[in-house]
C-alpha positions in Angstrom: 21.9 -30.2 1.3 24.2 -30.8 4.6 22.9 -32.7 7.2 23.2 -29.7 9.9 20.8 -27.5 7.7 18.6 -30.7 8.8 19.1 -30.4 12.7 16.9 -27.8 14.6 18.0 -24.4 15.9 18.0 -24.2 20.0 15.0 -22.0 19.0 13.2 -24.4 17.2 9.4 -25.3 18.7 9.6 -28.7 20.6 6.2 -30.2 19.7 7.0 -30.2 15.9 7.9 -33.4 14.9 11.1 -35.0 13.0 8.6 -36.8 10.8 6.9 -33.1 9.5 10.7 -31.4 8.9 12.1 -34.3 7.1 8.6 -34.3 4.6 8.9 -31.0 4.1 12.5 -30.6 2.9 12.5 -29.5 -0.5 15.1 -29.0 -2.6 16.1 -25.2 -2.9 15.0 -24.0 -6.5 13.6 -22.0 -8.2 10.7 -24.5 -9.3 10.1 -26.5 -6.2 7.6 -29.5 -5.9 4.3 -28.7 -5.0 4.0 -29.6 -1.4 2.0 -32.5 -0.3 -0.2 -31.0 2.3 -4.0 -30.8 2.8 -5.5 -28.1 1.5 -8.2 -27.5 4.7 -6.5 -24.7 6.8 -6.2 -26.1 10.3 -6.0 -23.7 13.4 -3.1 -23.3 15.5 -3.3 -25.5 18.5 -4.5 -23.0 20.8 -7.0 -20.5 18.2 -10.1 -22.4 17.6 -12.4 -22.1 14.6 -14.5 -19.4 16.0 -11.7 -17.6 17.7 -10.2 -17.0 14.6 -13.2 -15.7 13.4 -13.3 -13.2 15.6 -9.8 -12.2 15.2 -10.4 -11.9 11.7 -13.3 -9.8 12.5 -11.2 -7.5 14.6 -8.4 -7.0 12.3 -10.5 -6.4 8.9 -13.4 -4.2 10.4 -9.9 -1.9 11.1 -8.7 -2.6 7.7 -12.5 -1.5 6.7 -12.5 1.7 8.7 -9.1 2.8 6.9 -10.3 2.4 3.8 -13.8 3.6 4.2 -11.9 7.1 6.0 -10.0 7.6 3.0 -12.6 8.0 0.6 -15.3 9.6 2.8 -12.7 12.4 3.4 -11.8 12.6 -0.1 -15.6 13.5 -0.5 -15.4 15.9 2.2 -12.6 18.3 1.0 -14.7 20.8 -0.6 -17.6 21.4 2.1 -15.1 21.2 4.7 -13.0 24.0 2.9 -16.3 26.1 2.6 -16.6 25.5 6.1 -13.3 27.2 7.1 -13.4 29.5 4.0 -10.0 28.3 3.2 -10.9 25.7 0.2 -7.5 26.5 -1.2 -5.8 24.5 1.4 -8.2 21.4 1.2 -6.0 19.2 -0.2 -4.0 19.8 2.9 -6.6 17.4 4.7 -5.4 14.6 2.3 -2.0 15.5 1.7 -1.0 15.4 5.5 -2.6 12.3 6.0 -1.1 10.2 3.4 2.8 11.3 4.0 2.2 10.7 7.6 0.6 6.9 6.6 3.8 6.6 4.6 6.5 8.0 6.9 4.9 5.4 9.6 4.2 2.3 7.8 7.0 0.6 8.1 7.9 1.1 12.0 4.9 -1.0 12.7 7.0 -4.3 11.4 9.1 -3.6 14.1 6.7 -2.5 16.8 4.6 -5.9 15.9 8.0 -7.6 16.8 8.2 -5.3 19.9 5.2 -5.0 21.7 3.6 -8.1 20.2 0.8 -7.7 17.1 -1.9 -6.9 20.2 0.1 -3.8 21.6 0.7 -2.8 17.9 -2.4 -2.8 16.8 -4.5 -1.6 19.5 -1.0 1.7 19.4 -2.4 1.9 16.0 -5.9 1.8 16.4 -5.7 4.3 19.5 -3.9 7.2 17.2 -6.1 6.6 14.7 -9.2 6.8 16.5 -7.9 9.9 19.0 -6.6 11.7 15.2 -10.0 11.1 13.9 -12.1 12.1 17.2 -10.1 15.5 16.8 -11.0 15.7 13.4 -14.7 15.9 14.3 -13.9 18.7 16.8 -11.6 20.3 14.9 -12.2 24.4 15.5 -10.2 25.5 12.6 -7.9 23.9 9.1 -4.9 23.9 10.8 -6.1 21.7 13.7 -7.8 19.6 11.2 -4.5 18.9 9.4 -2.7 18.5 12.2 -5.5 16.1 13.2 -5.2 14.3 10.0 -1.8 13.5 10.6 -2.0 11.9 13.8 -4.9 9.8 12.3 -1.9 9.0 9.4 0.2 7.8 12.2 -1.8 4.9 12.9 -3.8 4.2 9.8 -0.2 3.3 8.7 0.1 0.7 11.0 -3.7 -1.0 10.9 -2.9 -2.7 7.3 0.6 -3.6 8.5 -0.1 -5.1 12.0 -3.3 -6.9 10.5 -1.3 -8.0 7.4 1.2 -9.9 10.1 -1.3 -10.8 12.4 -3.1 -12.9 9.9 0.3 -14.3 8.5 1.3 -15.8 11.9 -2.7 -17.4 12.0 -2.6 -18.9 8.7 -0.3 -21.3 6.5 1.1 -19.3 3.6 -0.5 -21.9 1.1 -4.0 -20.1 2.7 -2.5 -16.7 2.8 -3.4 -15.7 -0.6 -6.8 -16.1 0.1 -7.2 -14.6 2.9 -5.2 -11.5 1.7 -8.2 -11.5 -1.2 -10.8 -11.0 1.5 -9.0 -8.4 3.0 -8.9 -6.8 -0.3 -12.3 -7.2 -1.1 -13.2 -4.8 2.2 -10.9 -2.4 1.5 -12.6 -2.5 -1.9 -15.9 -2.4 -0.3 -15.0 0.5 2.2 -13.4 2.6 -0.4 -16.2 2.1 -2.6 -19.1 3.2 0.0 -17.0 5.8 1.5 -17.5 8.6 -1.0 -21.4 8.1 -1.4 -21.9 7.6 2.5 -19.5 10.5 3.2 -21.8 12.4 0.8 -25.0 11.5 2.8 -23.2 12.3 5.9 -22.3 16.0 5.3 -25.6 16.7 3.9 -27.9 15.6 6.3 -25.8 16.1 9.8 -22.8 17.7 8.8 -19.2 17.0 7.6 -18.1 16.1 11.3 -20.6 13.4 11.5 -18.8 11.7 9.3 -15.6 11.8 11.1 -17.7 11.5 14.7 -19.4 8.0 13.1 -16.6 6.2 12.9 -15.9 5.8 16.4 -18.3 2.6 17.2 -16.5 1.0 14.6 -13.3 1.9 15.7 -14.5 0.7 19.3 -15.6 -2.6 18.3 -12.4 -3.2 16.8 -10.3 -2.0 19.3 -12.4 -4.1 22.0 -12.0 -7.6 19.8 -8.2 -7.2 19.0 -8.0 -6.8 22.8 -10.0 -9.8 23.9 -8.9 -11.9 20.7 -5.8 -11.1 19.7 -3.3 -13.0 21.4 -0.4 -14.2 19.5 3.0 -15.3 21.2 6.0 -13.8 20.7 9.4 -15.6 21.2 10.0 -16.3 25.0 13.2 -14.1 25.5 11.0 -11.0 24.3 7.9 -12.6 25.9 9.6 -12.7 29.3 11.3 -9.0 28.8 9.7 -5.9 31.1 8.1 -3.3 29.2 11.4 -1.0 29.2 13.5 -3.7 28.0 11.1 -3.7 25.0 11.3 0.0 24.5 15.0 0.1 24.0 14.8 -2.2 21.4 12.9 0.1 19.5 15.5 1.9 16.8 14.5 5.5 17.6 17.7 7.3 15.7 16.6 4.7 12.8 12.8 5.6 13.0 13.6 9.5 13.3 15.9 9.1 10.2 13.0 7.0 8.1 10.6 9.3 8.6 12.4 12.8 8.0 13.4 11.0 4.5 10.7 9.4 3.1 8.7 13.1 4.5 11.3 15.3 2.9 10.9 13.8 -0.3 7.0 13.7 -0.3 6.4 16.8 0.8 8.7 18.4 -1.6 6.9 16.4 -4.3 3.3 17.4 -3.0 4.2 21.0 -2.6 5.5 21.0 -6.1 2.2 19.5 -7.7 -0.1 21.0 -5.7 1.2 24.6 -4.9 2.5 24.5 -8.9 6.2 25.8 -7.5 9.1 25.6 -10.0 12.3 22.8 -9.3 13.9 26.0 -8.9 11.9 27.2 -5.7 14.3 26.9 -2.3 11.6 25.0 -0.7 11.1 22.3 -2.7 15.3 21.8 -3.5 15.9 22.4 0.1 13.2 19.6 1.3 14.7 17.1 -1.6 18.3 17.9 -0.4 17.1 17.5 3.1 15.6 14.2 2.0 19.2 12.9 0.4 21.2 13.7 3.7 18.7 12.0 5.7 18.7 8.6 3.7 22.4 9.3 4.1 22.4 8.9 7.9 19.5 6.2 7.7 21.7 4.2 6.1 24.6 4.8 8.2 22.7 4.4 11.0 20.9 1.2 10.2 23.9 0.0 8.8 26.5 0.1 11.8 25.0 1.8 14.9 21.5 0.1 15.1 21.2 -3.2 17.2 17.1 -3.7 16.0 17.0 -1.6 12.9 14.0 -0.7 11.8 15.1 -1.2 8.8 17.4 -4.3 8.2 19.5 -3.6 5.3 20.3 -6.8 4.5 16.5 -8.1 3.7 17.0 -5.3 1.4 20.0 -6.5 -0.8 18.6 -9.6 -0.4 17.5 -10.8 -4.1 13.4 -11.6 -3.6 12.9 -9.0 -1.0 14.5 -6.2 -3.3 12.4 -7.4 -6.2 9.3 -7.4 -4.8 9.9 -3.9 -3.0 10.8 -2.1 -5.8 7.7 -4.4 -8.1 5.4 -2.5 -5.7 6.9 0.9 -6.0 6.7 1.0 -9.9 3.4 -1.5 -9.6 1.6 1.4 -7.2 2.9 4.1 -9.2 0.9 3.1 -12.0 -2.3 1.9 -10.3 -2.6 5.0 -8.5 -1.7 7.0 -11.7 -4.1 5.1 -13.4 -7.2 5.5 -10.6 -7.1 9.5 -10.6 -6.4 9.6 -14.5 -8.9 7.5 -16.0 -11.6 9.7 -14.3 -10.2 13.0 -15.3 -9.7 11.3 -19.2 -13.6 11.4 -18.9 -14.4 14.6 -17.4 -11.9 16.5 -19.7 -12.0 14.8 -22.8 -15.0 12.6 -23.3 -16.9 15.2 -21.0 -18.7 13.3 -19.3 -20.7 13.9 -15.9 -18.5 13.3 -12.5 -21.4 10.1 -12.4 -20.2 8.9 -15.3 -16.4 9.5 -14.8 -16.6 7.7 -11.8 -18.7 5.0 -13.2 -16.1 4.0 -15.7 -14.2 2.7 -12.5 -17.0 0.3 -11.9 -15.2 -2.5 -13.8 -12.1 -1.7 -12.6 -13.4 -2.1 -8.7 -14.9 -5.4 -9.3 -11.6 -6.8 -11.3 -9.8 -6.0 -8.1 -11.5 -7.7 -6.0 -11.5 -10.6 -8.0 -8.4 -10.4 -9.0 -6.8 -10.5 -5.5 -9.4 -13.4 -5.0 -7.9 -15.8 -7.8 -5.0 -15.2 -7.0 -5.0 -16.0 -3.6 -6.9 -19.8 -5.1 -4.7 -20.3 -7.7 -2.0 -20.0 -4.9 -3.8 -22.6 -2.5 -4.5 -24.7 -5.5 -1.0 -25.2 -6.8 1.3 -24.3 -4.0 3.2 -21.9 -6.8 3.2 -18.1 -7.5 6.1 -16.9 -9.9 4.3 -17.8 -13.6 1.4 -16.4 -11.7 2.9 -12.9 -11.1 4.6 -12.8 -14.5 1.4 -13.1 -16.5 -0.2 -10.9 -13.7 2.3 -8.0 -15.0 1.9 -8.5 -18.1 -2.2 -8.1 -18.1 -1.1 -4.7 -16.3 1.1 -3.8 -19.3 -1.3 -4.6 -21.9 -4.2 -2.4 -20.5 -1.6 0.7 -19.8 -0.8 0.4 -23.2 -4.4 0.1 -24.8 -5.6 2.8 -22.5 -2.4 5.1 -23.7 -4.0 3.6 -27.1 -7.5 5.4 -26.7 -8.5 8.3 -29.3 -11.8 9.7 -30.7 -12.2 6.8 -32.5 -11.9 4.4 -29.9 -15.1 2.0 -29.9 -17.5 2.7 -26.2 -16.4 -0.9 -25.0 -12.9 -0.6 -25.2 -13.6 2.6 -22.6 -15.4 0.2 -20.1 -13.0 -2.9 -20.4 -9.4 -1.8 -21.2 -8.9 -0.6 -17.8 -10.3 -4.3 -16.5 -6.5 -5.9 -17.0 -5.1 -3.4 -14.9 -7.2 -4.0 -11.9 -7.0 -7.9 -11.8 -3.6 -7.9 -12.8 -2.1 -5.1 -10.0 -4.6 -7.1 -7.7 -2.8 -10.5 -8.0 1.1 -9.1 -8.4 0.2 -6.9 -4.9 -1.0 -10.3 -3.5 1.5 -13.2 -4.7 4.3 -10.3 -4.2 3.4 -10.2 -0.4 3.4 -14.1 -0.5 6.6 -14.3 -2.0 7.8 -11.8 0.8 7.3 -13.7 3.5 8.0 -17.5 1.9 11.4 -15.5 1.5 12.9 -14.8 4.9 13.2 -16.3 8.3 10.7 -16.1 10.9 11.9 -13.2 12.7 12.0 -10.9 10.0 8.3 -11.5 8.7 6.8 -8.6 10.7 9.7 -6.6 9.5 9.6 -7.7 5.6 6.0 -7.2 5.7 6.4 -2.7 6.8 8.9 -2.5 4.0 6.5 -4.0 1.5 3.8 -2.0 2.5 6.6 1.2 3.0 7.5 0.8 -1.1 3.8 0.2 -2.1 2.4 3.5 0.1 5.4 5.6 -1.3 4.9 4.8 -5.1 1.0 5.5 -4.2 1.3 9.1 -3.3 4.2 9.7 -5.9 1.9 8.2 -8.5 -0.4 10.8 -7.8 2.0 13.7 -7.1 4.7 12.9 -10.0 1.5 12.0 -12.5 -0.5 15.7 -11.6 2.8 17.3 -11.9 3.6 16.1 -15.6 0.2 16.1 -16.3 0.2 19.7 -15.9 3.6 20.7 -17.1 2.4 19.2 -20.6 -0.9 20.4 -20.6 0.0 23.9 -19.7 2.6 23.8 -22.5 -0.1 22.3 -25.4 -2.6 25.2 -23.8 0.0 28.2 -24.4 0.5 26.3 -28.2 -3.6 26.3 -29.0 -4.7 29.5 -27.0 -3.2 33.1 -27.7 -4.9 36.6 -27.0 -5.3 39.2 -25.0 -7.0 36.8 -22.4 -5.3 33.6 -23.3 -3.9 33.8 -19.6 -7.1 34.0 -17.5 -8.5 30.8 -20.0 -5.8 29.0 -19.7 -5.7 29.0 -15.6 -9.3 28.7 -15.4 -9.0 25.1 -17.5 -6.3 23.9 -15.6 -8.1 24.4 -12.6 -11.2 22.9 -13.6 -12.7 20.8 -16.1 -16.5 22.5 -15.3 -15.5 25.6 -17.4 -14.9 23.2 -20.4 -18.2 22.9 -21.6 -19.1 26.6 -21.3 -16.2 27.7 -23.7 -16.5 28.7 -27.7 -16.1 25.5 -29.8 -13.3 26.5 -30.8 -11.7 27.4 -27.4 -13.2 23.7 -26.2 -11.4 21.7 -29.3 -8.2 23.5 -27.8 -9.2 22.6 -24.0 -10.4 18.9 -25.2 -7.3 18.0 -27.6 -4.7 19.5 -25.1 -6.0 17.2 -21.7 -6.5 14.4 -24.5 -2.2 15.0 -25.0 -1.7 15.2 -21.4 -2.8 12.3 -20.1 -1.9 10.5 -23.3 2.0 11.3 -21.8 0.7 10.4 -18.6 -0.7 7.2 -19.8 2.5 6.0 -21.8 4.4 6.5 -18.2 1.8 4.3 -16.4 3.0 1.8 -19.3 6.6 2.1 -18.7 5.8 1.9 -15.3 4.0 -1.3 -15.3 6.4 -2.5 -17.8 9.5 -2.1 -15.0 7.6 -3.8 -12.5 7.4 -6.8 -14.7 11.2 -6.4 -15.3 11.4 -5.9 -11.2 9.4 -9.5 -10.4 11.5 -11.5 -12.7 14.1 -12.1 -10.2 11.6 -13.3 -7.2 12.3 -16.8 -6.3 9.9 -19.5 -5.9 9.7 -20.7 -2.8 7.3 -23.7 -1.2 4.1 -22.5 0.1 3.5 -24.8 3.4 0.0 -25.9 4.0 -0.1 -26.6 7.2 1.4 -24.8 10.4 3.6 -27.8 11.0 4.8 -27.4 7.6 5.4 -23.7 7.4 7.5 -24.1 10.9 9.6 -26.6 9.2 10.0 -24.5 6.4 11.0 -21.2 8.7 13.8 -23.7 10.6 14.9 -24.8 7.3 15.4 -21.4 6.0 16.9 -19.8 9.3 19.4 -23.3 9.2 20.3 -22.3 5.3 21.2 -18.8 6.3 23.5 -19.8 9.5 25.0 -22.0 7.2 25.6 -19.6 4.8 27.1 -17.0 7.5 29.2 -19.8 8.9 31.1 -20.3 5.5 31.5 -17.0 4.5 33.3 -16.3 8.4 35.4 -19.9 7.3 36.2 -18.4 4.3 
């Protein structure tokens, strides 16, 4: 190592001491000595134990809300589309959410960076809250929808924001962990979501449920602004507000979101309105959505002085394999969480109870598996065997669940699904880690959106591209099984719903039964390919040291800024 990668920046903190750089600099590799740090989490100088707690306590009651919104709305589509008499455009409700969370998501890394991780939050929080007030006043499905998607606007930032917010509070040797409690409340919100959302509509209403959120959101929205107080760098500390503004890469933003829109709402329309590839609307928006990456890339590339979007993290080796790991990694879990139900409903014929109940497992191996992973990360300072055998579990269960038949024993259908869940856990939480232990300071809040940009996008796909093949192959084994006069009607009215199953002839049922059972036996084998290609995707992230301690992970941010300017300096030499 040269001796200048040893000397501070100009922009290097002036408390830190020599003593803490020179203990801390470890050899670049791709196995690294463990460092020797305690393991206790100390404070930053100025956030005290109990401040801290109370930042925490703003941040994850938001992260909370978000999830516990999803799944009470989830619950809500049908009475709500009774409501309106309009249930065929329910999944609207969902639908606009979810590709406004995605198109959004990652201009919050850059908004953090902007108007600090308080002003971010409390912009996200504030469009969240005002989309979901609307939502409870909502006079017809349109305005609902539209009310949806401003409540998408800054639900895609609460995860973001809080994910950066709690990276700048804690030492990444800690982060794990605390990334596996702020798993286990979005478990814990999703989970009570759809049974409180239940009790909601049916004893005050489906607006309640929308109307009840707003303490929460309050409570939040008062701590992150008495609590939240995080420092940004000086030179953007000390800039006014408009200053701040134009660093904020609107052309780049615009671009972002009319690509990664085009293409989702191309896909949704085609798996939810059943269009062919053929249809000018769903060609057009996919077009669209290539000509619009196009100029994103042009623009974020050579025109944009704070891109939203820096296309060198991108090409950059750990940062590229742990964005595309969670694309392919999200694919499949989400594949695999609206699947698995319908395997039971359609095949096994089970109630919805006891569809849903086969998640149980699954739900508690998520939680624990983001958990252990975060301790195994604090215990050993290391992640990258960690994540391999983490992708692996995920493998294995894809493929034993692709595996399941008639004969297939009753515990096998409880526990096969248990590797997925602690292994997707673990790989979502080591693969933020080894985000952020991978670039300098300055990028962090930036790395962090386009993790969580990749990881939203393969989500929604996962559920879009798996309901689209799901039904192209069903439809096709139905058309094989079923002939007559009526074959038609029958064969819409099983697509549609799995209810009319168990009211058929036996023999129309075996043909219903055996043709899901070789639909989502497809879909199942993608979820493994899927899950395989993430495992192929984390193979390149490096291994970088986890600091311990905040003087640590400062040393470790100057040594990696130092590398790169290094680096830059030859290659202008050369």
């Amino acid at each position: 190592m040269s001796s200048r990668s040893r000397t501070p920046s100009e922009r290097s903190p002036l408390l830190t001491s020599a003593a803490a750089l020179q203990s801390y600099d470890a050899p670049e590799s791709d196995s690294p000595p463990i460092p020797q740090s305690p393991d206790e989490f100390t404070p930053r100088d100025k956030t005290s134990k109990a401040d801290l707690a109370w930042v925490l306590a703003g941040l994850w009651s938001a992260v909370f809300l978000g999830a516990l919104d999803g799944t009470i709305v989830a619950t809500l589509l049908a009475p709500i589309g009774s409501y309106f008499h309009e249930s065929n455009r329910s999944s609207y409700i969902g639908t606009s959410y979810l590709l406004s969370v995605c198109c959004f998501t990652p201009l919050y890394g850059r908004l953090s960076d902007i108007l600090g991780r308080k002003g971010a939050m409390l912009l996200a929080l504030s469009l969240f809250g005002f989309g979901t007030l609307l939502c409870g006043l909502a006079p017809s499905m349109d305005a609902l929808i539209a009310a949806r998607a401003i409540a998408g606007m800054g639900g895609g930032g609460v995860m973001t924001v809080s994910s950066v917010a709690v990276t700048d509070l804690i030492p990444l040797r800690q982060r794990g962990l605390y990334q596996g409690m702020t798993n286990i409340l979005f478990g814990l919100g999703a989970g009570l979501g759809g049974p409180l959302g239940g009790w909601l509509n049916d004893s005050f209403g489906w607006r309640s449920a929308f109307l009840l959120q707003m303490p929460i959101l309050l409570f939040s929205f008062i701590l992150v602004t008495a609590k939240v107080n995080i420092k940004l760098p000086a030179e953007i500390e000390s800039q006014p507000i408009r200053a701040k503004l134009q660093r904020i890469d609107g052309f780049g933003s615009l671009t972002l979101v009319l690509t990664v829109g085009s293409l989702l709402l191309g896909l949704s329309l085609k798996s939810t309105e059943e269009l062919p590839w053929s249809h000018p609307v769903i060609w057009g928006l996919l077009a669209s959505s290539a000509v619009w990456c196009a100029l994103f890339v042009m623009v974020e590339s050579r025109w944009a002085m704070y891109p939203v979007m820096p296309l060198r993290l991108v090409k950059q080796r750990t940062p590229l394999a742990v964005s595309l790991s969670n694309f392919f990694g999200s694919v499949a879990a989400f594949s695999m969480l609206y699947n698995v139900p319908l395997y039971f409903s359609a095949v096994r014929m089970n109630s919805s109870t006891g569809a849903g109940l086969h998640l149980l497992p699954h739900s508690v191996a998520i939680s624990t598996g983001s958990v252990f992973a975060g301790w195994v990360m604090r215990r050993t300072g290391r992640l990258y065997t960690l994540t391999l055998v983490s992708c692996a579990m995920t493998v294995v269960a894809a493929s034993m669940v692709a595996a399941w038949d008639d004969d297939t024993a009753a515990w096998h259908l409880w526990l096969d699904i248990v590797p997925q869940g602690l292994g997707m856990a673990s790989v979502i939480t080591t693969t933020l880690i080894a985000m952020i232990a991978s670039v300098v300071k300055e990028d962090l809040a930036v790395a962090t959106g386009i993790t969580y940009l990749f990881r939203t996008t393969g989500q929604v796909l996962g559920v879009s591209l798996s309901g689209a093949l799901l039904q192209a192959v069903l439809t096709s084994k139905l058309r094989e099984r079923i002939t007559g006069p009526d074959a038609f009607k029958i064969i819409e009215s099983i697509r549609h719903s799995t209810n009319v199953i168990p009211e058929l002839s036996p023999e129309l049922q075996r043909a219903a039964v055996h043709s899901y059972a070789d639909a989502l036996r497809v879909v199942f084998i993608c979820q493994a390919v899927c899950n395989f290609l993430c495992l192929l995707c984390c193979l390149p992230i490096q291994e970088n040291p986890l600091p311990g301690s905040h003087e640590e992970q400062e040393a470790h941010y100057r040594k990696r800024q130092n590398s790169q300017s290094s680096c830059a300096s030859d290659e202008t030499l050369a």
